[in-house]
C-alpha positions in Angstrom: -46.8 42.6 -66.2 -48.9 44.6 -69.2 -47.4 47.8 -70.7 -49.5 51.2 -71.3 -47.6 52.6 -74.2 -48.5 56.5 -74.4 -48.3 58.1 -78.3 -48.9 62.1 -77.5 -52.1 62.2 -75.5 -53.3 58.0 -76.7 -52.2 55.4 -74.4 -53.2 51.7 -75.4 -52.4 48.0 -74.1 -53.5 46.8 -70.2 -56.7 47.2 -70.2 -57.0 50.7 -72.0 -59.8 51.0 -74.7 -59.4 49.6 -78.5 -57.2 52.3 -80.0 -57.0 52.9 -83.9 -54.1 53.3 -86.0 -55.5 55.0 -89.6 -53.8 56.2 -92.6 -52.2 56.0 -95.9 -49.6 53.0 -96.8 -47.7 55.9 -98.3 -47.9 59.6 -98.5 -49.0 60.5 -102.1 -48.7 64.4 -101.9 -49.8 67.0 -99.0 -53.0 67.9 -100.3 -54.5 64.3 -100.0 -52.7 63.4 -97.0 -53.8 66.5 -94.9 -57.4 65.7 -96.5 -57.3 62.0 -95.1 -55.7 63.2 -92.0 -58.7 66.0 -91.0 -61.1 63.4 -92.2 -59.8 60.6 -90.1 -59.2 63.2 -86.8 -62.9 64.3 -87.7 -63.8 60.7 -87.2 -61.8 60.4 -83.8 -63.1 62.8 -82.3 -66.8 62.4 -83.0 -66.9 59.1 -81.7 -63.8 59.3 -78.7 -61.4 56.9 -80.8 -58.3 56.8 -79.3 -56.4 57.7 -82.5 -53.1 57.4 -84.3 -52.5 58.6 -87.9 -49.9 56.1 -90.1 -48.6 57.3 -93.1 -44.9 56.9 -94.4 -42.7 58.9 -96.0 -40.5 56.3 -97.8 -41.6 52.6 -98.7 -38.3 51.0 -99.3 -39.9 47.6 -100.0 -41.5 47.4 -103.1 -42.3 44.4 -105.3 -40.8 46.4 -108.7 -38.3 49.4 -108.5 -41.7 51.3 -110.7 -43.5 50.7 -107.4 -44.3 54.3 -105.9 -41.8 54.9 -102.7 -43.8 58.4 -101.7 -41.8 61.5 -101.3 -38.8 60.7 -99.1 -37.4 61.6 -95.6 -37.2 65.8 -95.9 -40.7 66.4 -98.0 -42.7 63.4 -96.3 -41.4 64.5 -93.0 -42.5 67.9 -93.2 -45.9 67.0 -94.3 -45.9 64.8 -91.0 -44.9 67.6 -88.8 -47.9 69.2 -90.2 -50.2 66.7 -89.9 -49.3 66.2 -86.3 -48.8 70.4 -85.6 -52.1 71.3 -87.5 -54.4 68.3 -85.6 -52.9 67.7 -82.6 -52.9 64.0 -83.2 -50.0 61.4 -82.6 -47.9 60.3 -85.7 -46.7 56.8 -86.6 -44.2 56.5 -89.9 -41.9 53.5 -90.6 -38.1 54.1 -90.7 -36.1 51.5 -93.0 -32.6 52.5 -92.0 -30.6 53.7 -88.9 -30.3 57.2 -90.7 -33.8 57.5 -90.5 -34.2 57.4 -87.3 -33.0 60.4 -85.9 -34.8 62.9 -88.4 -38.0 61.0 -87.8 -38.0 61.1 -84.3 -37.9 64.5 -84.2 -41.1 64.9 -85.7 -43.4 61.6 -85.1 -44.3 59.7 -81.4 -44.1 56.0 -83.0 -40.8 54.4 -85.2 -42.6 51.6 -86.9 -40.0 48.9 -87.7 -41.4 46.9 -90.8 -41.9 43.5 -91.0 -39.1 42.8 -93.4 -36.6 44.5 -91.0 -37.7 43.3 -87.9 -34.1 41.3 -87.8 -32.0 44.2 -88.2 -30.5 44.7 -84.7 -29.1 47.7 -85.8 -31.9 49.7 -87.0 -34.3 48.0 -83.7 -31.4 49.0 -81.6 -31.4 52.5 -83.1 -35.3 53.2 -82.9 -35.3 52.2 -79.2 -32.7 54.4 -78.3 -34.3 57.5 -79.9 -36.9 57.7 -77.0 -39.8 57.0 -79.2 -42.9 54.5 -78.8 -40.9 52.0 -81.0 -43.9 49.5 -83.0 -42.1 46.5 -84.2 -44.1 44.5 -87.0 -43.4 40.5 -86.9 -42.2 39.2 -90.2 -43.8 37.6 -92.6 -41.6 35.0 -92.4 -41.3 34.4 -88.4 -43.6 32.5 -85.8 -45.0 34.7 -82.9 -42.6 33.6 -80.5 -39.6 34.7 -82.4 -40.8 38.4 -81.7 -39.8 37.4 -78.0 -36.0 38.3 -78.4 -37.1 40.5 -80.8 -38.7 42.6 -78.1 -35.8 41.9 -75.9 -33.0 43.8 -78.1 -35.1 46.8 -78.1 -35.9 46.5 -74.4 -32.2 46.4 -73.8 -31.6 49.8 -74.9 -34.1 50.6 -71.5 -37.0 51.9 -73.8 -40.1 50.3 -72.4 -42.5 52.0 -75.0 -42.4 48.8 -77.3 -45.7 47.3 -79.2 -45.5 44.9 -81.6 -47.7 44.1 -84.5 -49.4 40.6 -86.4 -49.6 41.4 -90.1 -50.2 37.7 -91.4 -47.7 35.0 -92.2 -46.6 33.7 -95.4 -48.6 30.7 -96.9 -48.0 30.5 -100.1 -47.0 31.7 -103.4 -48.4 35.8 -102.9 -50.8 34.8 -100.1 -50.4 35.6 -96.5 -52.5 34.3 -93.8 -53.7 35.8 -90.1 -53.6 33.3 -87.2 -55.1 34.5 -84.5 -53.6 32.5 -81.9 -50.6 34.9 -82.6 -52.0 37.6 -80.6 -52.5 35.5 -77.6 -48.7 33.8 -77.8 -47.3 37.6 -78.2 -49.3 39.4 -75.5 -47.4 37.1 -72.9 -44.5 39.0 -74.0 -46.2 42.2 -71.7 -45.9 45.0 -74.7 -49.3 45.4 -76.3 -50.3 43.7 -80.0 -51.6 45.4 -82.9 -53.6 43.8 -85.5 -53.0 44.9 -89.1 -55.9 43.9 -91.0 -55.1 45.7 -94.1 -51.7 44.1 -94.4 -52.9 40.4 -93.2 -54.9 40.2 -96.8 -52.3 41.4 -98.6 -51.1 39.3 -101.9 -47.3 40.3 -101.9 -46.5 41.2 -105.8 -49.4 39.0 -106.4 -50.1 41.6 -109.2 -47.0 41.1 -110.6 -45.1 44.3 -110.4 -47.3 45.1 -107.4 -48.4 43.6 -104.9 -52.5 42.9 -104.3 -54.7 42.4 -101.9 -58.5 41.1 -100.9 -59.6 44.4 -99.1 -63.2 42.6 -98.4 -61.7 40.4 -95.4 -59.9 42.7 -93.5 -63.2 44.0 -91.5 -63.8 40.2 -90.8 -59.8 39.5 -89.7 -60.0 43.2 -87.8 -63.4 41.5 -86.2 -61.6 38.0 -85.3 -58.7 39.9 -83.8 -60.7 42.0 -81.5 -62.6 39.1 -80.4 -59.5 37.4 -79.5 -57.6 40.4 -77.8 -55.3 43.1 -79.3 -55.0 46.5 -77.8 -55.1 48.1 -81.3 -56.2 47.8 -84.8 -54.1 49.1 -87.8 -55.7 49.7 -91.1 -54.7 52.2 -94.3 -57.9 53.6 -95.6 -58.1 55.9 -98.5 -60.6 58.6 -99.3 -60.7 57.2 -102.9 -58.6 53.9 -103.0 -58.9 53.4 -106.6 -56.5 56.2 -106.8 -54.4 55.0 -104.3 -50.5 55.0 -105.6 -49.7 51.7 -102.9 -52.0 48.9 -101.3 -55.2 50.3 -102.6 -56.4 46.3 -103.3 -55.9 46.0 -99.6 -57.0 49.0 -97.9 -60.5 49.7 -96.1 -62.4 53.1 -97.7 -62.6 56.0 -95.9 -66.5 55.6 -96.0 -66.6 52.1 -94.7 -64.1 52.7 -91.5 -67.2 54.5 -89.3 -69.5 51.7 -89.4 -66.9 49.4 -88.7 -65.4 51.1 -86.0 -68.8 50.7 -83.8 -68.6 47.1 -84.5 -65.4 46.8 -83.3 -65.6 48.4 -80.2 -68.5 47.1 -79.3 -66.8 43.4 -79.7 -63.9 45.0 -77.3 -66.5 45.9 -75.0 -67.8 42.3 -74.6 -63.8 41.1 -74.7 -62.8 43.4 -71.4 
């Protein structure tokens, strides 16, 4: 049996239309991030996406400790509540320890648990239990049908709302690489997939003290996954990426996400 996981009024996975999960890797300040927000929800609604905006308030894993972390649990959180109060859109933020949890899901509808934690029992176990949509993303570092009792510990806790998200594998030395026949393998597991095109062409630290990216492919990978089957597509866009403070190599523009959007849908059209 398929899950339908429901995010404030956006359900996705079973059948339910492509949904899109859009925002910044990190929040920057409030000003930009309620910019990008009414920009994005302009976007939505003009053309019926079902929509969630991304956006975190801490990024604990960083290549260098210079790397920007954004403005932590009480500030980011705030500007979340806004975001969601102000446009009547669901929220999805990561949480990176058990002591997150609790704040955050008093303001957001999905715990994202990142891909470097998606082993922590703990912090799974806690996330579940909250109530929330919980969106675990597969590690870097693990095949797709590790996620299986992955899935399993959170669906333990009797939390059913469980996705879980493809974000590329590690090849080499600060090179990641998407294989589509992920998607399929996880689907079996009944919770929907999410494909995270910005993150797939990520270079981790492959700048050194950041990490990079090749932000050109990940309309092609977002194409491929569609094509293939996911219930929803996860990119970080920027209004102006070359001012971007985290994964601006990466990330899709603002002004390219429209025309891309049509393609993908009608690809999910043919799909279903």
């Amino acid at each position: 049996m398929r899950h339908i996981v429901k995010a404030g009024e956006v359900e996705f996975g079973a059948g339910k239309p492509l949904a899109l999960i859009a925002g910044p890797c990190v929040i920057s300040n409030r000003e930009d991030c309620l910019e990008l927000a009414a920009e994005l929800v302009g976007l939505a609604r003009r053309k019926g996406i079902p929509f969630i905006f991304k956006a975190s308030f801490d990024k604990a894993n960083r290549s260098s400790l210079k790397s920007f972390r954004g403005p932590g649990r009480t500030e980011g959180l705030a500007i979340l509540r806004e975001v969601r109060e102000t446009f009547k859109v669901p929220v999805l933020t990561d949480v990176h320890e058990r002591d997150d949890v609790r704040a955050a899901a008093a303001v957001v509808d999905i715990l994202q648990i990142p891909a470097f934690l998606c082993r922590q029992t703990d912090l799974i176990l806690e996330a579940a239990e909250s109530g929330r949509t919980v969106n675990i993303k597969k590690g870097q570092f693990l095949a797709p049908w590790d996620m299986k009792t992955v899935l399993q510990k959170a669906a333990s806790t009797g939390n059913q709302n469980l996705c879980v998200t493809e974000r590329g594998a590690t090849f080499g030395y600060n090179n990641l690489v998407a294989d589509m026949r992920s998607l399929l393998i996880m689907r079996e597991f009944g919770y929907p997939v999410i494909f995270d095109a910005t993150h797939s062409v990520q270079r981790p630290g492959g700048e050194k003290d950041h990490s990079g990216g090749d932000g050109q492919w990940a309309p092609a990978l977002a194409r491929a996954a569609v094509a293939t089957g996911c219930d929803a597509v996860f990119l970080e866009t920027y209004l102006a990426p070359e001012k971007a403070l985290s994964d601006r190599e990466n990330s899709v523009p603002f002004s390219r996400l429209e025309s891309l959007w049509d393609e993908l849908r009608r690809i999910d059209e043919i799909v279903d």
